[in-house]
N, C-alpha and C positions, 0 to 999 in steps of 0.2 A: 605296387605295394609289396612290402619283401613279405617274405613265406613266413608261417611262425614255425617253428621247430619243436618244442614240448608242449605249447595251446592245443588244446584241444579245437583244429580248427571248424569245426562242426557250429562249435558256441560262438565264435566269434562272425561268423556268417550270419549265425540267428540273429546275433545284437544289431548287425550292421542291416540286416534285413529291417529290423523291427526300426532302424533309425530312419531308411529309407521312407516309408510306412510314413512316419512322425508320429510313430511309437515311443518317443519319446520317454515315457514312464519305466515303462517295460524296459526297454533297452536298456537304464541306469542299471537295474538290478542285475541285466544280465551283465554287464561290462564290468560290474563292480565284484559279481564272484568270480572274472575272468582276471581280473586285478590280482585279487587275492590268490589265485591258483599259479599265478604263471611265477614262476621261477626269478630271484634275484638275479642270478647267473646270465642268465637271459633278456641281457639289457636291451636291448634291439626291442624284443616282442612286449617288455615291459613298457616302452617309448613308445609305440604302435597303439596298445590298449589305453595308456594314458593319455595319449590326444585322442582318440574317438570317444571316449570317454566323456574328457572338458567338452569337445562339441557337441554331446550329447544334454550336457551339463548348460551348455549355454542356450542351447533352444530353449529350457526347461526356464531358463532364469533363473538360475541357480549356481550365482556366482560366486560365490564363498567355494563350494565343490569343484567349480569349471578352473578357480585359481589355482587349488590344488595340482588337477588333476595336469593343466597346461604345465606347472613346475616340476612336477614331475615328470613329463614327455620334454622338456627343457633340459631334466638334469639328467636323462636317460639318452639325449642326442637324435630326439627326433628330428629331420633332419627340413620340414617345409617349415620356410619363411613365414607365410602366411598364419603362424602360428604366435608370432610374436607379437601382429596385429590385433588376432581375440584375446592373448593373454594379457595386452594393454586396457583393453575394451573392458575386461571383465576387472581388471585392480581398479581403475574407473570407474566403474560400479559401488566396487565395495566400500571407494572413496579412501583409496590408497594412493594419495597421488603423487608421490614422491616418487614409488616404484613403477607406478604406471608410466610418468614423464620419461623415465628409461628404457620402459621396454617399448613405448613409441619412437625413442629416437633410434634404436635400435632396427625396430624394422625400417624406419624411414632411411636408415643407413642402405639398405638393402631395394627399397623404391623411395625412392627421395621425393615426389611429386604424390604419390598417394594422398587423394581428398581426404578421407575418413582418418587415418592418421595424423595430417597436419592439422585437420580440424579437432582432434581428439587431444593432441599436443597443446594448442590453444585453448581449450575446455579446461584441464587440469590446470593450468597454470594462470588460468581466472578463477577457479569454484576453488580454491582457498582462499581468496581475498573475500569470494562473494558469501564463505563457510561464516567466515572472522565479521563483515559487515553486511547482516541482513538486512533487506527492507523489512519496513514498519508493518508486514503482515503479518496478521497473529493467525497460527495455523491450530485446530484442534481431532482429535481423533473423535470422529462420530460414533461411541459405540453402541447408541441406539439403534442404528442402520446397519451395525458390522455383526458380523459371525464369528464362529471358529474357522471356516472357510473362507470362501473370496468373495467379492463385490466389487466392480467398477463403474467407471462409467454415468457418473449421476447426470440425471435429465431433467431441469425442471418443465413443468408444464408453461403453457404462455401464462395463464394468469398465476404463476409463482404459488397454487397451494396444494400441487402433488410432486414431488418428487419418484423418479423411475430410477432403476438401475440394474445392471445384470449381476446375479450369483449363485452360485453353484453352492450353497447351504442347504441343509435334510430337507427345506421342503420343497426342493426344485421337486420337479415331474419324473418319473423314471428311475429305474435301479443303476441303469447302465452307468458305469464311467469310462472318463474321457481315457484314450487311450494316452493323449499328450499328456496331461495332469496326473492325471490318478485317480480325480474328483470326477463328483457329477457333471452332468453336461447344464450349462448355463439358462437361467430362467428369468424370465423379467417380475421383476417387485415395484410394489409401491408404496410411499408413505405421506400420508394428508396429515393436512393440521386440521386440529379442531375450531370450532369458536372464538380459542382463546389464541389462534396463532401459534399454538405449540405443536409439531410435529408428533406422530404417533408411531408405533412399532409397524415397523415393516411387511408386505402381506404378497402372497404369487399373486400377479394379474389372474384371473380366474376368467377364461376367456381362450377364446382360441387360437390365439396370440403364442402360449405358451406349449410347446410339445414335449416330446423325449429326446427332442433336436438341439439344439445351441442356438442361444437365440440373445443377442445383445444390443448395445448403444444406441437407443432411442431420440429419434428426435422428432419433432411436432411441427406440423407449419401453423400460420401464424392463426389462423382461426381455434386448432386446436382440433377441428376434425378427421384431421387426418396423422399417422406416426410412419415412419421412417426406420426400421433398426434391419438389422445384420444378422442375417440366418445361415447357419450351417449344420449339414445333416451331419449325425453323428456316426452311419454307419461305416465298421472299420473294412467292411469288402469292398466298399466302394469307392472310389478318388472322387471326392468332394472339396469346392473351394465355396468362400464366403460369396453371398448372392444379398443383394439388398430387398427388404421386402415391403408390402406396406400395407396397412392395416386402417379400419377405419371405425370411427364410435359412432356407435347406432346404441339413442337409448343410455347411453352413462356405460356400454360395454363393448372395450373391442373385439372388429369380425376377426375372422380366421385369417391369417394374412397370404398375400398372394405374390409372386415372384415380379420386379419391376425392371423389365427388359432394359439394358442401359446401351449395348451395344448388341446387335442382331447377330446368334447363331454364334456368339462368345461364350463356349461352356470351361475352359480354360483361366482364363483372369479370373481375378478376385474383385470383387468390388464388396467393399465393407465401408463401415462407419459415417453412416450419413447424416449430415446437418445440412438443412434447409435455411437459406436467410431467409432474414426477417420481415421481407418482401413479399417471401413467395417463392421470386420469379428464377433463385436457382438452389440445384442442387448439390452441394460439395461431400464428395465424396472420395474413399480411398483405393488405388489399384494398380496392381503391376502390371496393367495392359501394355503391352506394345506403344512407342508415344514420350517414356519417361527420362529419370535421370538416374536410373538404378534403383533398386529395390521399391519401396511403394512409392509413389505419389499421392498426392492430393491433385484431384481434378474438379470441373465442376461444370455441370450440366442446365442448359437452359432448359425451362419446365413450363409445358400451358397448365391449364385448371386440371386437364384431363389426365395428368401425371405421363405425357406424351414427350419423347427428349427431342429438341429440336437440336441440340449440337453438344460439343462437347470442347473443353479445354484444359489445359494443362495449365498447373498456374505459376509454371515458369520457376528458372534457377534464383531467384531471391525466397522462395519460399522452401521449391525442392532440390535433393541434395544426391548424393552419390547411396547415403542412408536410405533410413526409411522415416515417410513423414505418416504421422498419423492420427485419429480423431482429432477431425477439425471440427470446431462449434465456432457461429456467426456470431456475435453481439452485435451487430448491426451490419447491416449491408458494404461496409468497408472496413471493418477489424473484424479478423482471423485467429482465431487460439488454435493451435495445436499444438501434436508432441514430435520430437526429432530426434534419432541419434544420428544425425547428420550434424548440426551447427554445433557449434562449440557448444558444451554443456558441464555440468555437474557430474555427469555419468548417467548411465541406465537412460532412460526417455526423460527429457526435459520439457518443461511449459515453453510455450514460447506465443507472443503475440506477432502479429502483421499486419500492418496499416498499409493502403494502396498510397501514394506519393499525393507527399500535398494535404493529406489527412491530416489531424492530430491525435497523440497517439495516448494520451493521458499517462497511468502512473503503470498499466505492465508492461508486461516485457512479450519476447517471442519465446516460442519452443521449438527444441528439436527432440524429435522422441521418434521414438521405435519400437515395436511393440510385437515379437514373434508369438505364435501357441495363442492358445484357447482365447486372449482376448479379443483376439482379430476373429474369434468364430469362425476359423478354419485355419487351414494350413496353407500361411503363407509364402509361398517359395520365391525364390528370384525368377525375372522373368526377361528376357533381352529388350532392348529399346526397336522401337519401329517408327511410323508415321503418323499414325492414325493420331487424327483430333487437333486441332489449332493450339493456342499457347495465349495465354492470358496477356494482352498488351497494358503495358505501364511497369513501374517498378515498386517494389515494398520495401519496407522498412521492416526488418525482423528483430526483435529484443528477448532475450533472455530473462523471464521473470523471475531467477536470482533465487535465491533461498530467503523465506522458511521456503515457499512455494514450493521451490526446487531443491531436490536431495540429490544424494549420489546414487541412490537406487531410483525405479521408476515412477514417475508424478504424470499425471497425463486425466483427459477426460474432465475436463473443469466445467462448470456452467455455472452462471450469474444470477441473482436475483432483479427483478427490475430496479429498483434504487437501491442505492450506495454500491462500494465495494466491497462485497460479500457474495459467498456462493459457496460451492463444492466442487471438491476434486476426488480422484482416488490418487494409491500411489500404495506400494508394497514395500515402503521404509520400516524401519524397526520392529519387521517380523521375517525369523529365520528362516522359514518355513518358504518365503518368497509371497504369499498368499496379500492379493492387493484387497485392502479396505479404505473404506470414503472418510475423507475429513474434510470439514468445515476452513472457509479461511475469510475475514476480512482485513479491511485496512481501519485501522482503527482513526478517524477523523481527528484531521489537523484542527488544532484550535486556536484562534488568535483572543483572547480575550481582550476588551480595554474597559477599563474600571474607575473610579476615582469619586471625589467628594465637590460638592460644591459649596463653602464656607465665606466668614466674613472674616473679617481682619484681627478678628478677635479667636477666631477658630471655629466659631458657632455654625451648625451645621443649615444652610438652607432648604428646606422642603419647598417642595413647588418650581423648584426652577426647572427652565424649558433647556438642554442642551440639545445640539444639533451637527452632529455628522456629516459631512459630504465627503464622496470618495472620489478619487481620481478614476477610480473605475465607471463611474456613473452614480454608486448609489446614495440616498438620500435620508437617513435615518434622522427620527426625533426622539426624546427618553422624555420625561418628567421625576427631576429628583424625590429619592420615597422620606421620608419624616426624619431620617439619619441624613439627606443630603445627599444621597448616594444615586447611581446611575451603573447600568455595566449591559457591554452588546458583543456580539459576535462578531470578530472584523474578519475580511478576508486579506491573505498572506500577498507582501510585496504591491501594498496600496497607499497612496498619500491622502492622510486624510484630514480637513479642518473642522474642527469642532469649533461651538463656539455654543456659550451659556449666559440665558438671561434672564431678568428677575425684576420685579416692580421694586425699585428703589435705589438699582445699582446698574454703574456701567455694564454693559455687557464687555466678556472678558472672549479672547477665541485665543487658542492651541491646535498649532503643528504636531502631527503624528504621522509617521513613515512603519510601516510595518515591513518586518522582516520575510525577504521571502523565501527563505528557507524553509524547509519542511519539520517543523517542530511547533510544537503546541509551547505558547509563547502568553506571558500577564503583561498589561501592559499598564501605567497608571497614568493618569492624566486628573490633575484636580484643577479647581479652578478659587480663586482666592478672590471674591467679587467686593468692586470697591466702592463704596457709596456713596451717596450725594447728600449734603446738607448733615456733615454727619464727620466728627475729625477724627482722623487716621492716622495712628501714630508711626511715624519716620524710627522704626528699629536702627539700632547703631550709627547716630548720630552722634558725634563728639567734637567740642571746642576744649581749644585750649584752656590750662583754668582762667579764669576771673577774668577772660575774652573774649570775644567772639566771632574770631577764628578758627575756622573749620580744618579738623587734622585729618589728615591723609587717608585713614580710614573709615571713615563719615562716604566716600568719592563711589562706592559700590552700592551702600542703600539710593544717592541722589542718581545716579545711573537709570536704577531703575523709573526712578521717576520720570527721567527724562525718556526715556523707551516709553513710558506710557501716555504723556505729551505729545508725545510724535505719532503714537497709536488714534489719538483724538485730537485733531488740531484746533476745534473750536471750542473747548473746553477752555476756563480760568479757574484759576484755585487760587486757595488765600494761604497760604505758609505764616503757621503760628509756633510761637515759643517760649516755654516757661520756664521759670526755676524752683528753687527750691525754695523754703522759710526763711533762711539765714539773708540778713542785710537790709539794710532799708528799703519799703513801696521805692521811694524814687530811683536806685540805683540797681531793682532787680528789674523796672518797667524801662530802662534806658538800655540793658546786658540784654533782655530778653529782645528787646526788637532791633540793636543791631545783630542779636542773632540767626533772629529771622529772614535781615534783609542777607547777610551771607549767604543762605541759604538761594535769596532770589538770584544773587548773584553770579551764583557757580550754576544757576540752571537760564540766567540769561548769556552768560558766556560759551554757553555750549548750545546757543541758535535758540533759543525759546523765545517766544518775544513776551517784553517787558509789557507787553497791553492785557497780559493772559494772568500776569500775577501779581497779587498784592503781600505784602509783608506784616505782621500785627506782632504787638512783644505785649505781655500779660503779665508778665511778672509773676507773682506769688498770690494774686488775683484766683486762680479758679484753679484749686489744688482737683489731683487725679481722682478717679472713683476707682474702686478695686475692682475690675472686671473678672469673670469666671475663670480668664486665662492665668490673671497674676492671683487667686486664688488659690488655683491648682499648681502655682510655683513656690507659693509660699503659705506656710499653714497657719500663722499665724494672723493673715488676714483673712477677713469674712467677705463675700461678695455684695458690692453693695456699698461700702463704707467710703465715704470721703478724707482724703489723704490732709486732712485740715492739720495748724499746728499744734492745736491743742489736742488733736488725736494723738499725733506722732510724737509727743512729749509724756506719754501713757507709755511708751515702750523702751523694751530696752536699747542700749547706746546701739547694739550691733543692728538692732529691726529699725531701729533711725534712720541710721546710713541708709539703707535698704529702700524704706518711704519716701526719704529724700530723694535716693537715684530715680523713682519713679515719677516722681514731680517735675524732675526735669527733662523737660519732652519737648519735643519738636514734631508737627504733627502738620499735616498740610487738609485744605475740604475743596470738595467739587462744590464752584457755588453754580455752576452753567451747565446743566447735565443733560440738555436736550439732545446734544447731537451725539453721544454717546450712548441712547438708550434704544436707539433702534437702525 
C-alpha cells in the first residue's frame, strides 16, 4: 500500500480499522472527511481513499456512492485490477448496463476466465431484454408492513394466516445500533389476518424470541411448532458470526430460543437463513464453511424429530456459484427459491428458482442473489473451500425469475401462499437510502374463456339446451343454456376441445375448438345454430337464373353447407322445397318451383348424397312467407307475424313489393327423419 504524504495517516488507519471490524457505518463517515481533506494535487492518496471508500460503500449496499467513489479511484489511477470487477458489479446494480458491459470486458480483459465477471457480462446483456419484456407478475409495495427503516425476509406460517419478518424499525428491542447500518439491530414481527382475511398492522413477537441481538429469516416446519431463524449477537468487542437458532410455541408463544449445533466445535462459519422442507426431513441452510464454491453456499442438512443433524450436503455447482447463494425457501420438497449474485442476473441479489432433474418447474425462474451486512445477521466474510460434508447427487435446473420479480437492485427472501401464485418478497429497489421493504407479487391467472349462443335458424335464442365439452386433456364439462341461450366456461390453454349442443326438437349440432397455448387471457366464441326437424329452413343465397331453374354459381356455398351436414348425419332425409313469388300463372309458377327444387336435389346428388335420402316439392305461389322476427328487424315496414299474401303485398309500395316478392321466393329444405340425429 503506498504511503500517504499530506493524509493524515492516523485517520485513515482508523477508517480502515473500523472497515476491518465491519464497521462499515462508521468507516463511510470517516473515509468521506478523509476524501474531502486530502489534496487535489495528491492524486495517488486521492485514488487510495477513493477505492477503500467504494469497498466500503459496497459492503453497505450502497451503490450509487461505491460507483462514485470506484470512478474516482479509476480516474485517479488506482492501480488494482480487481477494482474493475466491483465497479462492474456495482453499475449492475444501479442498472447501468451499458457501462457496466465495459467495465466487465475490461477487467475480463485482464482475467479472461473469471466466473463472476463472465457471469455478470451475461446478466447485463439479458436484464434489458428481461427490463423491456416482463413476465405477467404484478409486483406491489406492501406499505402496511413497511417503515421508514428496513424489513425483509417474509415468512409465512404453514397455515398461510401470520406472516413474520425481520426489521430494524423504532420498535425493535434496544437502543444500540448496528455498527454495519447505522440502524437498530434487527427484531422479528408479525402480521395476522382477521376474520375477514385482511392482514393487519405489523407487531414485535413479544416473546423471547426477540433480544437486543439481530435476530432474522424465519422459517417453520411443517407442524408449525417449531421456527428456525438467524441470530447474531450484536456485540461490537466481540467477533461474532450468524448461528441458526430455534425456537418453539408453547401456548400461542414463542420460548426463548436456543443455538442449534450444525457442525461440532465450528465457532468460525456462518450458518444463516434457514428454511426447512415441507417434509420435515431436511434442513437448508446458508454458510461459508469449508466444503463450498466460494463465498456462501446453500447446504442442507438431514434432521430427526429431535432437531439432531444426521449429515450434511452441499447442493452442488448447478445451484452454487463462485458468489454468494442465499435465503433459500422450499415450496416443496424439490423446488428451491433463492438469491444469487453468482448466476446471470439483473444486478444486486436476484430471485432465482431450482428444480432437481426430472421435476417440473411451473411458471418461475431461479435466483442468484447475495446478500452482505446486517441481512445475513452477521458478518459475512469469505471463507476458503475444504472437505467437509458430501454434495447433493442429481442436477438442477436453475431460472432466473426475470422482472418485475427481479430489479437491478436487491429482490431476495420470497415466500408463497399455499394456492395460486402469489406471496412476498422483500427487495431494496426504489429506495435511496438502500433500506429493503416487502412487496406483494402475484401472477395474475391466465384466462381462456369460451362463450357463445345457442339459436335457431331464425336467430331465436334457445333456453334450455344441454351443451357439452370434452377436452383432450380429459375433462368433461356440461352448461345448460340460460333464457338468452347463452352458456360460457373456463377453458384450460393449449386443449382441443369438442363441444356439442342438444335440444328437444333439433338436431344436435358439435364444434371443433383448439385453444391457444400461449400465455394470454384469450375470448373464444363458439355458437351453435340448431336445426330442426318437421319444421322448413330456409336455404339463404340461393339463386337461379331468371325465369329458370338453373342454379348460378353462387347458390354452390349455401348447398355445401348442406352437403357437410348430410354427411354429418347419414340416416337423415330431407324434402327440399321451392317457391316463388305472385307474378304468373298457378300452373307455371308450381312447374318453375319444382324444377327448382329438383336442381337443387341434384347438385346435392352429384356431390355423393344419395338419391333415397331426398325428395323434391315445387309450391309455387301456394303458401306465401310469414314475417319472422328476423325479417322484422330487417325491415320496418313489416310486422311480425304477417303473411307475405298477394293481396297483402299490393297494400305497399312498388319499392316494399320488390322487397315481399324477394322474400317469397325461397328455397328452404325439412328434416322429415330426425331420429338418428337426435341422440
Amino acid at each position: 500500500m503506498w504511503l500517504l504524504l499530506s493524509c493524515d495517516q492516523a485517520k485513515l488507519t482508523v477508517a480502515r480499522e473500523q472497515y476491518l471490524r465491519g464497521e462499515y457505518h462508521a468507516a463511510s463517515e470517516t473515509y468521506r472527511k478523509l476524501y474531502r481533506n486530502a489534496s487535489r494535487e495528491e492524486q495517488a492518496q486521492r485514488g487510495i481513499i477513493a477505492f477503500e471508500m467504494a469497498e466500503n460503500y459496497r459492503k453497505l449496499n450502497q451503490s450509487s456512492r461505491a460507483v462514485a467513489a470506484y470512478s474516482n479511484a479509476i480516474r485517479y489511477g488506482y492501480p488494482d485490477t480487481i477494482m474493475y470487477l466491483h465497479y462492474a458489479r456495482m453499475l449492475h446494480r444501479e442498472g447501468n448496463y451499458g457501462t457496466a458491459a465495459e467495465a466487465y470486458r475490461r477487467f475480463l480483459a485482464f482475467k479472461p476466465d473469471d466466473l463472476l465477471a463472465l457471469s455478470g457480462l451475461r446478466g447485463v446483456e439479458q436484464a434489458k431484454d428481461w427490463s423491456e419484456n416482463p413476465t405477467r407478475y404484478s409486483v406491489e409495495r406492501m406499505e402496511l408492513f413497511n417503515s421508514n427503516r428496513g424489513e425483509f425476509s417474509p415468512m409465512l406460517s404453514p397455515d398461510g394466516d401470520r406472516l413474520y419478518f425481520a426489521s430494524s424499525r423504532e420498535e425493535a428491542l434496544g437502543e444500540e445500533k448496528s455498527v454495519i447500518t447505522g440502524m437498530k439491530y434487527n427484531d422479528l414481527f408479525r402480521s395476522v389476518k382477521n376474520v375477514h382475511g385482511e392482514w393487519q398492522r405489523p407487531e414485535r413477537l413479544n416473546s423471547g424470541v426477540n433480544t437486543g441481538d439481530d435476530e432474522g429469516t424465519p422459517s417453520f416446519s411443517p407442524d408449525g411448532e417449531w421456527m428456525y431463524y438467524t441470530f447474531s449477537g450484536a456485540d461490537p468487542g466481540k467477533p461474532t458470526t450468524a448461528k441458526i437458532y430455534l425456537s418453539r410455541r408453547v401456548n400461542g408463544r414463542w420460548s426463548e430460543g436456543h443455538p442449534l449445533e450444525i457442525v461440532k466445535d465450528d465457532s468460525l462459519s456462518v450458518f444463516a437463513h434457514p428454511a426447512i422442507s415441507p417434509s420435515g426431513h431436511w434442513l437448508y441452510f446458508v454458510s461459508d464453511m469449508p466444503g463450498g464454491y466460494g463465498g456462501k453456499d446453500i447446504w442442507r442438512a438431514a434432521i430427526r424429530n429431535n432437531h439432531e443433524i444426521l449429515s450434511l450436503e452441499n447442493l452442488g455447482p448447478d445451484i452454487n456459484t463462485a458468489g454468494d447463494e442465499l435465503f433459500p425457501y422450499l415450496r416443496n420438497d424439490t423446488t428451491l427459491y433463492f438469491s444469487s449474485d453468482g448466476h446471470p442476473g439483473m444486478g444486486g441479489l436476484d430471485l432465482f428458482v431450482g428444480v432437481t432433474a426430472g421435476r417440473g418447474t411451473g411458471r418461475l425462474g431461479d435466483w442468484e442473489t447475495g446478500r452482505p451486512g446486517d441481512r445475513e445477521t452477521g458478518r459475512l466474510g469469505d471463507r476458503g473451500t475444504g472437505g467437509l460434508g458430501g454434495e447433493v447427487k442429481g442436477e438442477w435446473r436453475v431460472r432466473n425469475l426475470q422482472s418485475p420479480l427481479n430489479s437491478s437492485a436487491d429482490d431476495f427472501g420470497i415466500t408463497f401462499e399455499q394456492k395460486g401464485e402469489k406471496g412476498f418478497f422483500s427487495s431494496n429497489r426504489n429506495d435511496v437510502r438502500g433500506y429493503d421493504h416487502i412487496y406483494s407479487f402475484v401472477y395474475p391467472e391466465v384466462i381462456a374463456w369460451v362463450e357463445g349462443f345457442v339459436v335457431d335458424p331464425e336467430d331465436e335464442f334457445i333456453p334450455g339446451a344441454i351443451v357439452t365439452a370434452v377436452g383432450s386433456d380429459g375433462s368433461q364439462l356440461r352448461f345448460v343454456t340460460g333464457k338468452e341461450g347463452e352458456y360460457r366456461f373456463k377453458a384450460a390453454r393449449g386443449v382441443d376441445y369438442l363441444l356439442m349442443a342438444s335440444v328437444d326438437g333439433f338436431l344436435n349440432q358439435k364444434q371443433k375448438l383448439s385453444t391457444d397455448p400461449v400465455e394470454k387471457d384469450t375470448l373464444y366464441y363458439v355458437d351453435f345454430e340448431m336445426i330442426p326437424y318437421n319444421k322448413p329452413v330456409i336455404l339463404e343465397n340461393i339463386f337461379y337464373d331468371f325465369d329458370r331453374a338453373t342454379l348460378r354459381p353462387e347458390s354452390k356455398e349455401e348447398l355445401d353447407q348442406l352437403i357437410t351436414m348430410l354427411n354429418e348425419y347419414p340416416s337423415i332425409t330431407i324434402e327440399l322445397a321451392a317457391h316463388t313469388d305472385r307474378k304468373g300463372s298457378d300452373e307455371y309458377n308450381f312447374d318453375l318451383s319444382l324444377r327448382r327444387a329438383q336442381s337443387v336435389v341434384n347438385y346435392l346428388i352429384a356431390h355423393g348424397i344419395d338419391p333415397q335420402r331426398l325428395s323434391a316439392h315445387g309450391f309455387g305461389k301456394t303458401r306465401p312467407a310469414k314475417v319472422t322476427k328476423k325479417i322484422a328487424g330487417q325491415f320496418d315496414f313489416f310486422e311480425e307475424g304477417y303473411l307475405l299474401t298477394e293481396k297483402f303485398i299490393e297494400t305497399l309500395t312498388t319499392d316494399q313489393q320488390g322487397i315481399a316478392d324477394q322474400i317469397n321466393r325461397r328455397t328452404s329444405f325439412e328434416v322429415i327423419d330426425p331420429e338418428s340425429g337426435l341422440h
